[in-house]
Every structure is written in structure tokens, then in C-alpha cells.
C-alpha positions as CSV (number, residue, x, y, z in Angstrom):
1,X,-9.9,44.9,-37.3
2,X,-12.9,44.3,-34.4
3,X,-14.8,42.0,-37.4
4,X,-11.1,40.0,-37.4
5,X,-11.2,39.8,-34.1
6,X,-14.9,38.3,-33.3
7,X,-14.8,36.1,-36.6
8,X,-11.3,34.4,-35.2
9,X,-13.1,34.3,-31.7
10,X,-16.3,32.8,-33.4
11,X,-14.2,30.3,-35.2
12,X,-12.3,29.1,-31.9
13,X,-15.7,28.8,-29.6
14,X,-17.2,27.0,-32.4
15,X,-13.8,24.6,-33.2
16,X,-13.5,23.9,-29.1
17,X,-17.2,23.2,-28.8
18,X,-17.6,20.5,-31.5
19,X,-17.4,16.9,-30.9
20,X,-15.9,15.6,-34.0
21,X,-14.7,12.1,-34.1
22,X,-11.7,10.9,-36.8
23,X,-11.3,7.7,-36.6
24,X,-7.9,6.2,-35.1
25,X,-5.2,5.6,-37.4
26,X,-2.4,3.3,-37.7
27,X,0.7,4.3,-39.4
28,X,0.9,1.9,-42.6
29,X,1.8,-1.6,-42.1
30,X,5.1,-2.9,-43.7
31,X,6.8,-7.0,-43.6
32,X,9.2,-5.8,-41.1
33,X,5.9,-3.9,-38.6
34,X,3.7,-6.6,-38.1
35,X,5.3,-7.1,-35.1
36,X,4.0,-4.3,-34.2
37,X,0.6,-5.0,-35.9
38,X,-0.4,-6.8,-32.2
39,X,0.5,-4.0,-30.1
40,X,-2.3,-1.2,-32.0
41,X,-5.3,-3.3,-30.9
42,X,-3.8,-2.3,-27.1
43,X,-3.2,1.4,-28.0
44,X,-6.8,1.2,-29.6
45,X,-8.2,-0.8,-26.3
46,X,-6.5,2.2,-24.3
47,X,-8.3,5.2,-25.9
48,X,-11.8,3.4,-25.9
49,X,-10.8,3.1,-21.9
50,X,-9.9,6.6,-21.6
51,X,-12.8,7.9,-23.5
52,X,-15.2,10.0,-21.3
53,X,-13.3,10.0,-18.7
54,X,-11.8,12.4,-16.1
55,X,-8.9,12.3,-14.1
56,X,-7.6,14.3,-11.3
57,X,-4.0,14.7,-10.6
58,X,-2.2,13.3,-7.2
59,X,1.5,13.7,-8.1
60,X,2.4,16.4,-5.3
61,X,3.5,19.9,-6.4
62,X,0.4,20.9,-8.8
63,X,-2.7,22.6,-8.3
64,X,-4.8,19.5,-6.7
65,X,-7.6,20.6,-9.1
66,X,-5.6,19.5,-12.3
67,X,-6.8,17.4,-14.7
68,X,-6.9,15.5,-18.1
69,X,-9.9,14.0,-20.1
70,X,-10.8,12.1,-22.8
71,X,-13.7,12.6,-25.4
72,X,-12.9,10.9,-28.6
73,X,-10.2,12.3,-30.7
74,X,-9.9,15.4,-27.7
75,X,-8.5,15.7,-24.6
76,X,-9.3,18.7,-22.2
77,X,-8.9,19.8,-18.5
78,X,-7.7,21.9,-15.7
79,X,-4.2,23.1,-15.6
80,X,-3.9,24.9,-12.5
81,X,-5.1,28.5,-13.8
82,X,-6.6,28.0,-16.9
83,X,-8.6,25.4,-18.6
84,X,-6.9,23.4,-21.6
85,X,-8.2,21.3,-24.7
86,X,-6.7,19.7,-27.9
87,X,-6.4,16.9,-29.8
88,X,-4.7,13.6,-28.6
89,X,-3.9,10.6,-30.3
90,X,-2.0,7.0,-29.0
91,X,0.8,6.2,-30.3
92,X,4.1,4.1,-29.7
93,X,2.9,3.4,-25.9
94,X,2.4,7.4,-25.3
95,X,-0.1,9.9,-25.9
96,X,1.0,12.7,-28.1
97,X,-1.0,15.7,-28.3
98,X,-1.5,18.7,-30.6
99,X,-1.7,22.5,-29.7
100,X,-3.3,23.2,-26.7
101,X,-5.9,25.9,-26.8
102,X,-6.4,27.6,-23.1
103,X,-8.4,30.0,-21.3
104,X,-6.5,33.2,-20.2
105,X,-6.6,33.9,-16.4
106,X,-4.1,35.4,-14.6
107,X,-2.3,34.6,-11.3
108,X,0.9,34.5,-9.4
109,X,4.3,34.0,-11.6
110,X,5.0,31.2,-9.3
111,X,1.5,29.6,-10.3
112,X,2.1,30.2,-14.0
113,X,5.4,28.7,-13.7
114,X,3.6,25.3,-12.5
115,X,0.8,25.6,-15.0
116,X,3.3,26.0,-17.5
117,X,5.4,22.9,-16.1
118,X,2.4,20.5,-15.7
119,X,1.7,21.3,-19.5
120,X,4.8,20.6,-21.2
121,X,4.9,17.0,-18.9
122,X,1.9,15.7,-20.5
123,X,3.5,16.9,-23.9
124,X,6.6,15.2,-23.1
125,X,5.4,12.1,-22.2
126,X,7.4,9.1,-23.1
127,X,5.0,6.4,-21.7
128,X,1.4,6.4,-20.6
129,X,-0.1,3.3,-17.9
130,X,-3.9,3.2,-17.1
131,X,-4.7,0.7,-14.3
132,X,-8.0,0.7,-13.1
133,X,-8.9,4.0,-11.9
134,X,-5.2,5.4,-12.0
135,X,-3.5,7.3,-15.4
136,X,0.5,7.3,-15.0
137,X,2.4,9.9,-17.7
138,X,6.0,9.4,-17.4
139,X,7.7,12.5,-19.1
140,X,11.1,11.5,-21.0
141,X,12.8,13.1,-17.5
142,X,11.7,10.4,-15.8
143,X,9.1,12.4,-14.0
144,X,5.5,11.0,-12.9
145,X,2.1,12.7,-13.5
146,X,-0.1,10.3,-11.6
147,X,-3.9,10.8,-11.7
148,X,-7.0,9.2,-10.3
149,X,-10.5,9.1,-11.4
150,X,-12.7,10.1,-8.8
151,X,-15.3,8.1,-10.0
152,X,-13.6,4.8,-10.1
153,X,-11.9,5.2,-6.9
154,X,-15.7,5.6,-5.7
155,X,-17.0,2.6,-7.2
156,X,-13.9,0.5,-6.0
157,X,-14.8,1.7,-2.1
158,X,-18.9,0.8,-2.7
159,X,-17.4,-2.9,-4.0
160,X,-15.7,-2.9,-0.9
């Protein structure tokens, strides 16, 4: 049973820790989608803009340390008790994520209940804006996840 247990811990430090890239894919193109054909160079333009980046949450009501980031195919961050990663992909003007794997702290039931909100908002999303330094998730209630890179609000004050 322990050998089960380290080999499946093993396999998930080694599976969060790689930095495997899959190329982007389209769903197939048919006569009646290439209307749509114009709209996956955007989606495309959107993940090169997101990748390596880091943004930090500013909607009020979460942990002020929450985040989201972008590395390639995999997005990762701070959820307001635990750190999160998966994999991400952009599609139909939202970003639509797999299983998120998570660290395991503990805290207050009113903290997990947040943690536990914030997550299934960014898996809900219905549409996703990135405007210079600022990410927008709208979930499909209508609610806003707005986030900020700290970086590029920093180099928008030094061009100041």
C-alpha cells in the first residue's frame, strides 16, 4: 500500500512539474465554420498574450493574494488556501479548464467556502477580456473575476 502511495505521489510531483507544450488546436473546419475560421487567430493571439504571465485578483470578496497564470498549455495559482494548477485551453471566447490539482492546507470553513467559490468561477466562465494589464472572467452568473498584473500596472505608472 505505502509503495502505491509514494509511486502516485511521484507520478503527480513529476506530472505538475513538467512543462509540456501541445500545440493549440482548433476544432475541425467545416463550409458552414469559416466564419468562425477569423475569430481562432484572436483566441490563439490571446493565449500567446496570457502566456507567462501572472495575475492578481481585485474583485472584492476573495483572498487579495489570489491568482491565475499562464505557462503554455497550463494554468496555475493561488486560491486563497491552497495553490492550484491544470490545464487550460481557449475556446469559443472563454477559457475552459481541466481538473484542477491543489495543495492541501487547511483553514477556516468560511475560507474554504471562498476558495471553493473563486474555483468553480473560473471553471464557469462564459467569457474571458484581457486589456492591457487587466484579465476579466465573467462566470455564466453574470459574476466578474477581475484581475491585474502587477507587473504591467508597474510599467504603465514608469511610462507615466
Amino acid at each position: 500500500m505505502k509503495k502505491f502511495l509514494i509511486l502516485g505521489l511521484v507520478t503527480v510531483a513529476l506530472t505538475a512539474c513538467t512543462d509540456v507544450q501541445v500545440p493549440f488546436m482548433s476544432s475541425a473546419k467545416t463550409e458552414s465554420s469559416s466564419s468562425t475560421s477569423s475569430s481562432t487567430p484572436v483566441f490563439a493571439s490571446l493565449k500567446e498574450q496570457l502566456n507567462g504571465r501572472e495575475f492578481v485578483i481585485v474583485t472584492e470578496g476573495f483572498n487579495k493574494k489570489a491568482s491565475i497564470g499562464f505557462q503554455g498549455d497550463r494554468v496555475y495559482g493561488f486560491s486563497g488556501i491552497n495553490r492550484y494548477f491544470g490545464d487550460y485551453q481557449v475556446s469559443g471566447g472563454k477559457l475552459v479548464f481541466g481538473e484542477f490539482g491543489m495543495s492541501r492546507q487547511g483553514a477556516s470553513e468560511e475560507e474554504m467556502t471562498k476558495e471553493l467559490q473563486f474555483l468553480d468561477l473560473l471553471k464557469k466562465n462564459k467569457s474571458v477580456k484581457l486589456s492591457g494589464g487587466t484579465l476579466t472572467l465573467i462566470s455564466t452568473e453574470g459574476i466578474e473575476l477581475v484581475f491585474r498584473d502587477p507587473k504591467a500596472v508597474n510599467t504603465e505608472k514608469n511610462n507615466k
